[in-house]
KOLTI-639625 format. One record per residue (C-alpha): residue number from 1; residue in three letters; z, y, x. Coordinates in steps of 0.1 Angstrom, whole numbers, plus 5000, padded with zeros to 4 digits. Example, Ala and Ser with C-alpha at 12.3 -4.5 7.8 and 13.67 -1.06 7.14 Angstrom:
2
+------+------+------+------+------+
! resi ! resn !   zz !   yy !   xx !
+------+------+------+------+------+
!    1 !  ALA ! 5078 ! 4955 ! 5123 !
!    2 !  SER ! 5071 ! 4989 ! 5137 !
+------+------+------+------+------+
***
This chain:
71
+------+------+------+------+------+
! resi ! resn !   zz !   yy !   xx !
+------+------+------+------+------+
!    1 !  UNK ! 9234 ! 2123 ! 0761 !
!    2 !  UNK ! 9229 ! 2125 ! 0718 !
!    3 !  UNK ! 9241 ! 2099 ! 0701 !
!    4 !  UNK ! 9212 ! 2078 ! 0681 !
!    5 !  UNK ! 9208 ! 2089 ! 0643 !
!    6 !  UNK ! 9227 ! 2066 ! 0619 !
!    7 !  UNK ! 9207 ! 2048 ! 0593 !
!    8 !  UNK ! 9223 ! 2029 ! 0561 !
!    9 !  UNK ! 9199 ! 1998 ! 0553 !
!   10 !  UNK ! 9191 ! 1970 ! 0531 !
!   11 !  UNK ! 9196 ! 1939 ! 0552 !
!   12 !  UNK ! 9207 ! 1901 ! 0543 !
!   13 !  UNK ! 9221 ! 1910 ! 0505 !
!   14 !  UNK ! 9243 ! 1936 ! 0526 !
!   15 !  UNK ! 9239 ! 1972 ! 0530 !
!   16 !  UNK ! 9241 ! 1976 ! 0566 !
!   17 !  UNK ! 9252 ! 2011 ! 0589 !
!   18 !  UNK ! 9224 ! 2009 ! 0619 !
!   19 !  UNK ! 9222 ! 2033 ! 0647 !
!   20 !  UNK ! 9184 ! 2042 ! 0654 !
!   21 !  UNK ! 9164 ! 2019 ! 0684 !
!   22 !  UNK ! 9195 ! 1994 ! 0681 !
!   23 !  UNK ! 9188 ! 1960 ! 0662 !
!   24 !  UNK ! 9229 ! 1954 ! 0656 !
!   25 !  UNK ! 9245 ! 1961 ! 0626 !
!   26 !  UNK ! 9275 ! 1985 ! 0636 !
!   27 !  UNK ! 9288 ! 1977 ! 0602 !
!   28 !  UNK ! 9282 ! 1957 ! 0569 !
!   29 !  UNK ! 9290 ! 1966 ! 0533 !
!   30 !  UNK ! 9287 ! 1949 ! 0500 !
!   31 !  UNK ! 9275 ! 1985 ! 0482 !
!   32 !  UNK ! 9255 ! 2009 ! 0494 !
!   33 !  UNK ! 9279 ! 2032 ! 0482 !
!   34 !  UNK ! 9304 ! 2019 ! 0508 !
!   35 !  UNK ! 9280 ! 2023 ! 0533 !
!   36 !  UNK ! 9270 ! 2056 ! 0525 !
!   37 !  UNK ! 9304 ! 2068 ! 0529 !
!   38 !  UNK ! 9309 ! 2049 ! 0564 !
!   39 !  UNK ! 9276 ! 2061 ! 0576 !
!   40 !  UNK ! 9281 ! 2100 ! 0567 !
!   41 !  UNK ! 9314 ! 2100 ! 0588 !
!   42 !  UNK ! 9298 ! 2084 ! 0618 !
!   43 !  UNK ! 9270 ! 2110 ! 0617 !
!   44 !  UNK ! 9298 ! 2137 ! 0612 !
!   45 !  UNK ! 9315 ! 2126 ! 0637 !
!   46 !  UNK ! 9286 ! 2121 ! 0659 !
!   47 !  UNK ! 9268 ! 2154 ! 0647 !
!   48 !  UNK ! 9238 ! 2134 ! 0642 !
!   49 !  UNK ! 9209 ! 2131 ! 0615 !
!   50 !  UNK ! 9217 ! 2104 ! 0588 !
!   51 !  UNK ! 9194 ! 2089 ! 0567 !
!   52 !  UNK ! 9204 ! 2064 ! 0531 !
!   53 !  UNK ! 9177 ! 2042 ! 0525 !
!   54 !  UNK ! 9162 ! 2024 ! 0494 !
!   55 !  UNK ! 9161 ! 1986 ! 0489 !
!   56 !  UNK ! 9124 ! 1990 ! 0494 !
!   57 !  UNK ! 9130 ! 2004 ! 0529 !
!   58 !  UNK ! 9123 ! 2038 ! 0518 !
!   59 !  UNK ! 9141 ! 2070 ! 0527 !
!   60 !  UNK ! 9162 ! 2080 ! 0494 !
!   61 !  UNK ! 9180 ! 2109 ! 0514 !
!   62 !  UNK ! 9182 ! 2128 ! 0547 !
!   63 !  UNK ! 9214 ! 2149 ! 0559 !
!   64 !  UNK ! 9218 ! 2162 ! 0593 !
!   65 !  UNK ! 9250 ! 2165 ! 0607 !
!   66 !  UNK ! 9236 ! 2182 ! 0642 !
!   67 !  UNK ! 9261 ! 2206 ! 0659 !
!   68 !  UNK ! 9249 ! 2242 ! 0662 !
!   69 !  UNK ! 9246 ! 2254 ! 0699 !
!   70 !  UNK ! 9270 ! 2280 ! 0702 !
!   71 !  UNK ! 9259 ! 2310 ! 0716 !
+------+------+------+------+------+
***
């Protein structure tokens, strides 16, 4: 089964690392820069889609992390 899409998100004066359909926090950051890092890794790691979003809510940027089928 894929792993949900990690999503790094305004939340409570903390950036927060979300996981996609899951209300918990899997982790909280005081900068979004600290949670950008944390939440590129997990998608790495996860080979999943991660997405950095504005204070607004809005998507600032989209990497995928996906692994390629091999053939």
């Amino acid at each position: 089964m894929n792993k949900p899409n990690i999503h790094v998100v305004r939340e409570n004066n903390k950036w927060a690392i979300k996981r996609e359909n899951d209300n918990r926090n899997e982790a909280e950051f005081n900068t979004q820069v600290e949670a950008s890092q944390c939440g590129r890794d997990l998608a790495k790691k996860d080979g999943v889609q991660f997405f950095l979003h504005e204070q607004d809510g809005s998507v600032e940027l989209r990497d995928s992390y996906e692994h390629d089928p091999v053939d």
